[in-house]
N, C-alpha and C positions, 0 to 999 in steps of 0.2 A: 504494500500500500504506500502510495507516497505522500508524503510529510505536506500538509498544506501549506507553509508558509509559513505559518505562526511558531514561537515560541515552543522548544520541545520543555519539558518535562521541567517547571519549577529547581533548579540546583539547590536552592535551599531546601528543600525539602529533605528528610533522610531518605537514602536509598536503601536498601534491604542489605544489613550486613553480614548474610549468609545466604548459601543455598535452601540452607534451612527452613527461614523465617518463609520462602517465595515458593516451597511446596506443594501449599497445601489450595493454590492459587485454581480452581478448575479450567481449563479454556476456554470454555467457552465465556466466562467471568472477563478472563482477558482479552478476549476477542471485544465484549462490549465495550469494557472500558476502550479502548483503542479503537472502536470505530466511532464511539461518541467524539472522544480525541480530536483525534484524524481526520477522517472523512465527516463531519457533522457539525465541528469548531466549540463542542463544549468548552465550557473552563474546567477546571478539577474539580472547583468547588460544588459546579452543576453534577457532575460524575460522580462524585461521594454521596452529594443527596441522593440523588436516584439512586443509588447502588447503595443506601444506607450506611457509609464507611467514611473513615477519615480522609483528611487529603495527601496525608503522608500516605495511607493506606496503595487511594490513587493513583500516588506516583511510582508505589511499588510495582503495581500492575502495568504499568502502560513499561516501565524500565524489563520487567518481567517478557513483555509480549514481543518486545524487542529483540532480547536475550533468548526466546524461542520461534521467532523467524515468525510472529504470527503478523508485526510490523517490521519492514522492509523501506528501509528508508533510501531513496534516490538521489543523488547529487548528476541535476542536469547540466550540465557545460551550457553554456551562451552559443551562438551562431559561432561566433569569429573562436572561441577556443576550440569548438567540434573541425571548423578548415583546419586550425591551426596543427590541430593531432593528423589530422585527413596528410597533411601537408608534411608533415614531419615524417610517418609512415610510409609516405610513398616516397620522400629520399632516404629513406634506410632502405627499403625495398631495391631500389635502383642504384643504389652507390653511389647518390647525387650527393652533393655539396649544399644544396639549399633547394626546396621545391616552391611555386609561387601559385598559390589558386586564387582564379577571378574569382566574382562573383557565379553562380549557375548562369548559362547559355540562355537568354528569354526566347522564348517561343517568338518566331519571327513574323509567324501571320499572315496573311494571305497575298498581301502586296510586298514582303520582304522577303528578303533570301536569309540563309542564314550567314553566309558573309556581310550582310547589311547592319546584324547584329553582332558578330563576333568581334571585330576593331572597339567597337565602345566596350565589350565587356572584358578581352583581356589586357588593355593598354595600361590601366590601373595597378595590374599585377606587373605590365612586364613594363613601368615605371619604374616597382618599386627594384626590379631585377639589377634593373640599370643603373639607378642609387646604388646598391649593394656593390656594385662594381668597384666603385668608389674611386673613379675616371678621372686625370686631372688635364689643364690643357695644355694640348701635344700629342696625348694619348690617342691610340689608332684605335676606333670602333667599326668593326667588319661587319658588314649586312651582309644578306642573302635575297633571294628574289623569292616568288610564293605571294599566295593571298592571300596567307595569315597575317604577313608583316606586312604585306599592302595596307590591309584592312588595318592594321597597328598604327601605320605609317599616317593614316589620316586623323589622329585622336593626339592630346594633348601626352606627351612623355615628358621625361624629368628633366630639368634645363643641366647641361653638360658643355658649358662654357669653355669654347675654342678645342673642343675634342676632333680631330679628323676621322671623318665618316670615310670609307671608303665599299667598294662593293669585291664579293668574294667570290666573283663571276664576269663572265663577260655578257654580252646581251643577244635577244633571241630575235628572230625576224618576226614571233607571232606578235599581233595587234593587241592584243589584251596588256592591260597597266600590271599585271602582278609579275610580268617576264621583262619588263622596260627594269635592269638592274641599276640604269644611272639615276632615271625617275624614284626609285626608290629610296635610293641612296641621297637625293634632293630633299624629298620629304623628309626622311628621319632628322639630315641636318638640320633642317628649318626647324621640328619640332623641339630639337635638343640644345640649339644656336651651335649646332656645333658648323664645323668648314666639310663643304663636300669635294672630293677626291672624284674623278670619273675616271671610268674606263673605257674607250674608245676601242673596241676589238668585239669582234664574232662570240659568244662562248665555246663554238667548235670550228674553228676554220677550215680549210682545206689542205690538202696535204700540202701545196704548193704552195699558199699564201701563208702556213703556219709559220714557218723557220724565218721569215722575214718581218714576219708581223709582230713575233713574243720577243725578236730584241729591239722592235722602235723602243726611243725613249721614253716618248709617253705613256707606249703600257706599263716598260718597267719599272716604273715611278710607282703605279699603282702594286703588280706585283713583289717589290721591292716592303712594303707592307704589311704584307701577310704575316710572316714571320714577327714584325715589330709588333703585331696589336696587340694591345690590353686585354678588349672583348670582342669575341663576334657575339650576334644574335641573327638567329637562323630557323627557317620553318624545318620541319619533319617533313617528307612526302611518304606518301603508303605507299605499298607495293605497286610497282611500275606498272606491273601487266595487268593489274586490277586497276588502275585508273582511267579516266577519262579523258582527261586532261593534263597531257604532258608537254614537256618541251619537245619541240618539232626535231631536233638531234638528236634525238633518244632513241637509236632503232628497237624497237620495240619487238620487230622481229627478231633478235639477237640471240641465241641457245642460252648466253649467257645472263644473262637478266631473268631465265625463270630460277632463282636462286635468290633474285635480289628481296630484300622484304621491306627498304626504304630507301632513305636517301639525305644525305644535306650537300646544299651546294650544289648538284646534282652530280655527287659522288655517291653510287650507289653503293651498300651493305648487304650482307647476308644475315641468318638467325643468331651465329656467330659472331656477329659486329664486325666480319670480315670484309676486306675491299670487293666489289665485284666488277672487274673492267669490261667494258664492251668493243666493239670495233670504232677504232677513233679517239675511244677515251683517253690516249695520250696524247695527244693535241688538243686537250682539254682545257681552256684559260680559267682557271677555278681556283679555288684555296683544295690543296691536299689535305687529306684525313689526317697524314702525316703531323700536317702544319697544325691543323684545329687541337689535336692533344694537346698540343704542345701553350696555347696560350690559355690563361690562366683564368681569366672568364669565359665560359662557352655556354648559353642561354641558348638554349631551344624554345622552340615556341609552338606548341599542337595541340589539336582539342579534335574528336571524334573517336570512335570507338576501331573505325578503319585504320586505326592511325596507333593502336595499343602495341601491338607488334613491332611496328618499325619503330617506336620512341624505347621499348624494351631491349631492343639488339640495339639501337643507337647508342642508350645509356651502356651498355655493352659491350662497347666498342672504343668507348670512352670521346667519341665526339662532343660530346658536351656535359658540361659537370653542373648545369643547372636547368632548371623548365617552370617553364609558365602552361597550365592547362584549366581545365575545368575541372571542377567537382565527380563529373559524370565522366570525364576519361579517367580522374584518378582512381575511385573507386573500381573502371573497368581493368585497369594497369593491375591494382594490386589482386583484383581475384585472379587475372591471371596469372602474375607472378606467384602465387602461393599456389595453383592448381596444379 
């Protein structure tokens, strides 16, 4: 039964200074006293009238009813400590460094998508990511492309004064804004004042434009980079051959990609957190998986239950040692993980 609110059991009152004295107590006696208690909001002194006994009596009983499980007293956490454990749980689970939960995902409704809604619900958490960073200015902050950190990208973030943005990719020919990796890298600056870096190069070029292209100076400026940053912050992608929407380089036909179970950067992994190369993948303009271990803030960023898998071999892989999600992936993350 849980404890309504009020005041337990008088302290001045004595309690029963044996087993003894609290014997001869029937249950069903004690069941009364403790639902009048408890569920009903007597006082003791109401309790002892009706039950014709003292109030010290009272208190034995209800201490008594206690002491045989017949009251079961509940301590409920607040909203923000039930995330907070939710959050803590799922970086022990993962071998994270720190986990960050939005708010739950709202129902997006009949004229929104759910990217329409996800920018405003996880920008809050992957703020507080980017504070945690604790960035000073000079510091290199590596993005990635996706529609997560699109949809990030247009919501207010933590101001990261004279941080260089740079992007950990080069850019795609498709039309859509979440594959534009300069646009992105635009946005995040503006929201954080930080200076944006561009990359002016293909993500996959051609065998014959490659070798000329990755030593212009201008890309190597940007690649020169990688290595130096502080933080990246980077979407997850699900399993390639289960999605819908990929980068147009991504031969999808590839033997080797049914292996893969995600991606950052659009460096694919395996269940093993292992690299998975395709035809081309080394003429690749990206940050290496290599490189991502290697810097000291690594923030992902994923919310859907398609998406449990590849953030679990990710975290597994050690791509990144921190995540922003929802409520509703963590929860999917850790039943998996424990199953």
């Amino acid at each position: 039964m849980q404890q309504s609110g009020r005041d337990t059991p008088d302290p001045g009152v004595d309690e029963p200074s044996s087993d003894a004295e609290t014997t001869h107590f029937a249950p069903a006696v004690l069941y009364s006293a403790a639902k009048l208690y408890y569920a009903e909001g007597a006082t003791q002194a109401d309790i002892a009238a009706q039950l014709g006994t003292s109030r010290a009596t009272v208190s034995r009983l209800l201490a008594e009813a206690k002491r045989q499980g017949i009251v079961r007293i509940e301590v409920v956490p607040p909203a923000e400590a039930a995330s907070e454990e939710l959050a803590d749980r799922l970086a022990r689970a993962l071998g994270l460094t720190t986990t960050y939960l939005s708010l739950p995902m709202p129902y997006p409704g009949p004229r929104r998508t759910v990217a329409d809604v996800m920018g405003r619900a996880l920008a809050p958490a992957v703020g507080r990511a980017l504070a945690g960073a604790e960035l000073l200015s000079g510091d290199v902050l590596l993005v990635s492309s996706g529609r997560t950190i699109y949809e990030v990208a247009q919501c207010e973030l933590t101001p990261l004064p004279g941080v260089l943005v740079a992007p950990t990719l080069g850019g795609n020919d498709q039309p859509d804004e979440w594959y534009q990796t300069n646009e992105i890298t635009r946005l995040v600056a503006n929201r954080v004042g930080g200076r944006a870096m561009y990359l002016f190069a293909p993500a996959l070029p051609g065998p014959d434009l490659y070798p000329s292209l990755f030593k212009d100076p201008t890309i190597q400026r940007v690649v020169h980079l990688w290595p130096q940053a502080r933080c990246a912050i980077m979407g997850v992608g699900a399993p390639p051959l289960m999605r819908s929407d990929i980068p147009r380089f991504v031969p999808t036909g590839s033997s080797t990609l049914r292996s893969a179970i995600g991606d950052v950067c659009s460096r694919f992994y395996d269940r093993s957190g292992e690299s998975v190369e395709f035809e081309g993948s080394d003429r690749l303009i990206a940050v290496g998986l290599d490189v991502l271990r290697q810097i000291p803030v690594t923030i992902a960023v994923a919310v859907g239950v398609e998406k449990v898998d590849s953030i679990i071999a990710g975290a597994r892989g050690g791509y990144f040692n921190r995540l922003v999600t929802d409520p509703d992936t963590a929860a999917a993350i850790l039943e998996k993980s424990i199953s």
